[in-house]
C-alpha positions in Angstrom: 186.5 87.9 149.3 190.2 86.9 150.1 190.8 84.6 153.4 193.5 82.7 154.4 193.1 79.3 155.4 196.8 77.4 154.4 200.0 79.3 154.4 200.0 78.7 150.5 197.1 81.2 150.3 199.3 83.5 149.8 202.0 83.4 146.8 205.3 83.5 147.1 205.5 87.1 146.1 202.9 87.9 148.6 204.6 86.4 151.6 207.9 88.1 150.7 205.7 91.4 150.9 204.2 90.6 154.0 207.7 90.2 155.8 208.7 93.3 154.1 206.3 94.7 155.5 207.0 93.4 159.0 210.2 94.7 159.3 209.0 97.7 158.3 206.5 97.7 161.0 209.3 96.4 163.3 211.5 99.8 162.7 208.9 102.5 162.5 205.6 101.0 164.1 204.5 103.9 165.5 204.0 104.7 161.2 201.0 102.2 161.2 199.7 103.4 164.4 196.3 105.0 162.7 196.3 102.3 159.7 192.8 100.3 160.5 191.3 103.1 162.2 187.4 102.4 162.8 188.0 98.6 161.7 187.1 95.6 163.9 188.5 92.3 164.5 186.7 89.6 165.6 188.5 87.3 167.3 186.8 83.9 168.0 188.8 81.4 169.8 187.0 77.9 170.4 190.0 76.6 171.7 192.8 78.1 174.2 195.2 80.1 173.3 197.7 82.7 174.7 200.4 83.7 171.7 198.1 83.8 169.2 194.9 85.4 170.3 196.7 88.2 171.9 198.9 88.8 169.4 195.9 89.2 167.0 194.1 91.5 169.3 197.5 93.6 170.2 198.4 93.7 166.4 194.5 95.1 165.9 194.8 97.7 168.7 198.3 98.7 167.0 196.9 99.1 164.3 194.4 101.7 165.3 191.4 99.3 165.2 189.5 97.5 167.9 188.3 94.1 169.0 185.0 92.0 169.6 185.6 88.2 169.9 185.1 85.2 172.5 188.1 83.2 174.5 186.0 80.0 174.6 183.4 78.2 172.9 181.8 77.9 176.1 181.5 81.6 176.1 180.0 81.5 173.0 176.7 80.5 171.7 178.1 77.5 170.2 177.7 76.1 173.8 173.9 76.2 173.0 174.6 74.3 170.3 175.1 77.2 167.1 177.2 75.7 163.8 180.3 77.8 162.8 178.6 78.8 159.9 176.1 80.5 161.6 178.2 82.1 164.3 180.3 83.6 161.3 177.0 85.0 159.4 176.3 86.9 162.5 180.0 88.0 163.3 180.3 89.7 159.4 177.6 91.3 160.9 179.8 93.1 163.0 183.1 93.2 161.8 184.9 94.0 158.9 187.4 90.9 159.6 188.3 87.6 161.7 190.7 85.6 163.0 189.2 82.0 163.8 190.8 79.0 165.7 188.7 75.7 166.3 189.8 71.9 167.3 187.9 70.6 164.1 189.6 70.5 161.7 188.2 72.1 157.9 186.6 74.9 160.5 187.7 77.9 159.4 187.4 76.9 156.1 183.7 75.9 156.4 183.4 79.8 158.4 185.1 81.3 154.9 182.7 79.4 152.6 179.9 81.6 154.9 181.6 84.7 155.6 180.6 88.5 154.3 184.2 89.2 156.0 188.0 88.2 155.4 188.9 85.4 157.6 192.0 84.0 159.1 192.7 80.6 160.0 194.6 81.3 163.5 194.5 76.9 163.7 192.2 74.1 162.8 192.5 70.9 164.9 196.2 69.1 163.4 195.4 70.9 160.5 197.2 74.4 159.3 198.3 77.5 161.6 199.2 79.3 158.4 199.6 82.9 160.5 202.2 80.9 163.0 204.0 79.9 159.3 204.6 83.6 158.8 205.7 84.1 162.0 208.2 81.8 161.4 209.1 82.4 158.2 209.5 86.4 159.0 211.7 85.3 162.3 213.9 82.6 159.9 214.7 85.8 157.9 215.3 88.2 160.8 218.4 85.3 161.5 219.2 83.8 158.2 218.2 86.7 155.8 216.9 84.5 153.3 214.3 81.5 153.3 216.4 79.5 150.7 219.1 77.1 151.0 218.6 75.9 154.6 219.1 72.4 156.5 215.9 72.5 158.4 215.3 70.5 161.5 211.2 69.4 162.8 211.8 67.7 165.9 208.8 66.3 168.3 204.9 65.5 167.2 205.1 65.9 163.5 201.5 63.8 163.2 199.3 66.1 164.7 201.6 69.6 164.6 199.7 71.7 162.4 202.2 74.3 163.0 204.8 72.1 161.2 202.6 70.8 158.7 202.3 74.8 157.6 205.7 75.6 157.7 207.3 72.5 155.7 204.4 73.5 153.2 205.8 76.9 153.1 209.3 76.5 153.5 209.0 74.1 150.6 208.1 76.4 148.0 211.7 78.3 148.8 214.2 77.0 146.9 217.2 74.6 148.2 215.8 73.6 151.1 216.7 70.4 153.1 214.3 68.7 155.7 215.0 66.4 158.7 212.2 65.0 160.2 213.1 63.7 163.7 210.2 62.0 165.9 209.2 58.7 167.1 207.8 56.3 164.6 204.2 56.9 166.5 204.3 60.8 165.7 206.0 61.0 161.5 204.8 63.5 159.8 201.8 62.4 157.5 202.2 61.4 154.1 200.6 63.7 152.4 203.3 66.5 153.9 205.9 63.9 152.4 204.2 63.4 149.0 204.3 67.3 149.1 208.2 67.1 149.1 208.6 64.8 146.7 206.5 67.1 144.6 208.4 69.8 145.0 211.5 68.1 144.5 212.6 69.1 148.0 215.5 66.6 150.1 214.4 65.1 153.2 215.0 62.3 155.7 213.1 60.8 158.8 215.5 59.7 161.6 214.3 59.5 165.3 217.9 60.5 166.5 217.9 64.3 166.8 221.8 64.3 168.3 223.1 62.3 165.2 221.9 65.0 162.8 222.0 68.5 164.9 225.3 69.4 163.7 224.2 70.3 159.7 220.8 71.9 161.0 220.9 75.9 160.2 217.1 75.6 162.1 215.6 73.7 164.3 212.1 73.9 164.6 210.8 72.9 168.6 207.6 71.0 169.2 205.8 69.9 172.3 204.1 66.5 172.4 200.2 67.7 172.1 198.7 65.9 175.1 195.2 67.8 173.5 195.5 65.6 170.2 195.8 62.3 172.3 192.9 59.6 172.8 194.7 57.3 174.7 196.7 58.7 178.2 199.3 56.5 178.1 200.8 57.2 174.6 200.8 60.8 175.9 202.9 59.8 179.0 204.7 57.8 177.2 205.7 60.0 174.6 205.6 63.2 176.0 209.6 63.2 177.0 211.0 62.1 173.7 213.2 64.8 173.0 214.4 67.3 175.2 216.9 69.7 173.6 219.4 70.6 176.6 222.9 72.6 176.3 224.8 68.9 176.2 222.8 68.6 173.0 223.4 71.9 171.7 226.8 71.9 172.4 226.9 69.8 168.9 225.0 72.2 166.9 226.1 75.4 164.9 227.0 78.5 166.6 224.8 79.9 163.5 222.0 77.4 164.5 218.4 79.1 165.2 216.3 77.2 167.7 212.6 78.1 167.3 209.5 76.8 169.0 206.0 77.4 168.6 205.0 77.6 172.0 204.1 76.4 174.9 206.6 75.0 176.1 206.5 71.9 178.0 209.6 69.7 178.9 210.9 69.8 174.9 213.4 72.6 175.5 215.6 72.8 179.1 215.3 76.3 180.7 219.0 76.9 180.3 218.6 76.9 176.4 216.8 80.0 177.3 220.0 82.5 177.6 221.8 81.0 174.6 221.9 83.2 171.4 220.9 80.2 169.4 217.2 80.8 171.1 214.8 82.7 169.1 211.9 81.2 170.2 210.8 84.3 172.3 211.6 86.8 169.6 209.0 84.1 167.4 206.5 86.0 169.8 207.3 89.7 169.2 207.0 89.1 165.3 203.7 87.1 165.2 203.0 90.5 166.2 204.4 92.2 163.4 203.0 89.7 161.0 199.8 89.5 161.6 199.6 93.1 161.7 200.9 93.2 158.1 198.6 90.4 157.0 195.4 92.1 159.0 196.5 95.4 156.4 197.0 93.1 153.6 193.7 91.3 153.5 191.7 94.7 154.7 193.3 97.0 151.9 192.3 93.9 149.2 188.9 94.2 150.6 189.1 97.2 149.8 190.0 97.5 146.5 193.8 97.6 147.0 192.6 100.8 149.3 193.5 102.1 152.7 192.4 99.2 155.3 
């Protein structure tokens, strides 16, 4: 059974397929329309979410398929007290694949170690989003028409972003890449994403001045301060406002500069970013879409013995 848990459960190879496939999807997607006819996707959300658990369910419903799923654990019989591994034994069940996000983190991995079904990590606590990784990695491509040789910018809560913790995994594997890590010395990226770099042989620097090093960024890669992550209220407030990108800050940037953000928003990126042509955090939205359509395929057809999904 093939899941995906960490971005780097796909290869290379297979990640260049899926945003292949994509932007195939994104020129003809009226092509896949019937493509997972019959299937089901259970989509079981523990914790909220707007951008990724509709875009699961819309990329399902495009796909021909339908969807069974909860919105909340408190909607789900893990409010009485049920394990994950035992919600996901009676979901395979009922459908021939998931999508699964959870605070915890090592959730979705402990529901793939009990799954009859593929399943998708759709985010684990500070963990791995690997599914938001694609998104970006298919909307860096859409701009920059490669995933190589980049200056990459990760500016806000580094700790506990999983969604930066999957891309800088990802990205790393491309070659020539350059990373600046910008945050406050309360929210640097973990050391184990570090000791990855230096692995990989990959440049990067930590500065907690995002103007003094916006100019060489070809991306730069949003994130809000996770209020959600925080056991103490007054690092939150006290943190939340670190960096707010404006159009005085941008103003030193690129004109080929790609902003992108996750999502939400919170005060990280000024509304008036929002009309610049350097913003591409919006489109980010339309191809999680795509994505996860192609990766729903991917994992169904491998299922399936490399069959129809």
């Amino acid at each position: 059974m093939r899941h995906v848990i960490e971005p780097t459960d796909m290869s290379v190879d297979e990640i260049d397929q899926l945003i292949a496939i994509a932007e195939d999807i994104e020129r003809g997607p009226n092509d896949y329309a019937n493509r997972c006819e019959g299937r089901i996707l259970a989509s079981l959300f523990y914790e909220p979410s707007t951008r990724t658990r509709l875009s699961f369910e819309s990329a399902m419903i495009s796909l021909g398929g339908s969807v069974i799923g909860f919105s909340s654990a408190d909607t789900s019989s893990a409010a009485k007290g049920e394990s994950v591994a035992d919600t996901i034994r009676a979901i395979s069940c009922y459908a021939d694949i998931c999508a699964i996000r959870h605070s915890k983190e090592g959730a979705a991995l402990v529901a793939a170690a009990y799954s009859r079904i593929p399943v998708i990590n759709a985010g684990d606590g500070g963990h791995e989003h690997p599914t938001q990784t694609y998104t970006d990695l298919l909307t860096i491509h859409s701009v920059k028409k490669s995933l190589c040789g980049l200056t990459v910018g990760l500016c806000g809560d580094l700790k506990f972003g999983r969604t930066v913790h999957s891309l800088i995994k990802a990205l790393s594997l491309y070659r020539d890449n350059e990373f600046v890590l910008v945050s406050p010395d309360e929210l640097q990226v973990p050391e184990y994403i570090t000791g990855i770099l230096k692995d990989r042989g990959c440049l990067f620097e930590r500065t907690s001045d995002l103007e003094s090093c916006i100019s060489r960024l070809d991306i730069l890669y949003m994130t809000r301060v996770q209020r959600e992550r925080f056991f103490n209220e007054a690092d939150y407030v006290r943190l939340k406002d670190s960096y707010i990108l404006n159009m005085s800050k941008l103003a030193k940037a690129k004109d080929s500069l790609a902003v992108l953000h996750p999502l939400p928003r919170v005060n990280e990126i000024a509304v008036e970013v929002d009309n610049d042509p350097r913003a591409k955090y919006f489109s980010q939205v339309q191809y999680g879409k795509y994505i996860r359509m192609a990766l729903i395929m991917k994992l169904l057809e491998d299922r399936n013995g490399g069959g129809a999904c």
